[in-house]
C-alpha positions in Angstrom: 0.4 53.7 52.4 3.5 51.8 50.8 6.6 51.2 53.2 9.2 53.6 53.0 11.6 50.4 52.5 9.2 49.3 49.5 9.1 50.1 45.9 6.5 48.9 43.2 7.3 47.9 39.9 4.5 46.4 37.7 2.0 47.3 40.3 3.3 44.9 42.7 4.8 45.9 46.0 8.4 44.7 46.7 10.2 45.4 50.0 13.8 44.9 50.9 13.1 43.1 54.4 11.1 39.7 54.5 9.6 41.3 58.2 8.2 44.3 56.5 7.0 41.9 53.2 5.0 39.9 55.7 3.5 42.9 57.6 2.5 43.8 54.9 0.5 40.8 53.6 -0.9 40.2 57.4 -2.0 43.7 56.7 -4.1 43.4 53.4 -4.0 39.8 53.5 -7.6 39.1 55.3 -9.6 36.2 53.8 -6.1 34.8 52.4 -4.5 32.6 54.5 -2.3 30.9 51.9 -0.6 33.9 51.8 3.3 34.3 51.1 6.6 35.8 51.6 7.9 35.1 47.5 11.7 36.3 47.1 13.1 38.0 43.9 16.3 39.7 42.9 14.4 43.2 43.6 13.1 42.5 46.7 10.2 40.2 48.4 6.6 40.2 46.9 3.6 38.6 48.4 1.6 36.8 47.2 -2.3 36.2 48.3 -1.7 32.5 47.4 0.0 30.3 45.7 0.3 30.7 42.1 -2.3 33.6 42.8 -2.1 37.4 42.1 0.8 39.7 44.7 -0.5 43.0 46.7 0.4 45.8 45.5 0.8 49.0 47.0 -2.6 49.3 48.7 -3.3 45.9 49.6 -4.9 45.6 46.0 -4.5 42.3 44.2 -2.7 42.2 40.9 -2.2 39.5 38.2 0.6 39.5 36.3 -0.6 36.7 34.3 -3.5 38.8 32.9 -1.4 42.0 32.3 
């Protein structure tokens, strides 16, 4: 279920607090140990790794480069 302090735009999950972003990716972020905390003007994303595809809502992965 998406944070109560998060919004998703383009698939991708952005929150308003860095603590909750991270939660977040410790949450769906198994197998992904590169992940990160990324900060944007509408929030922080996270990405599964560098350069790599964010979480969205769910945990999933999506790639903005392919969309």
């Amino acid at each position: 279920m998406l944070d109560k302090q998060a919004y998703e735009e383009d698939g991708v999950a952005y929150f308003q607090d860095f603590y909750d972003a991270r939660d977040h990716g410790q949450k769906h972020g198994k197998g992904y140990p590169a992940r990160r905390v990324v900060s944007y003007g509408r929030g922080f994303a996270v990405q599964a790794r560098p350069g790599g595809p964010y979480f969205g809502k769910n945990g999933e992965l999506i790639d903005l480069m392919n969309k």
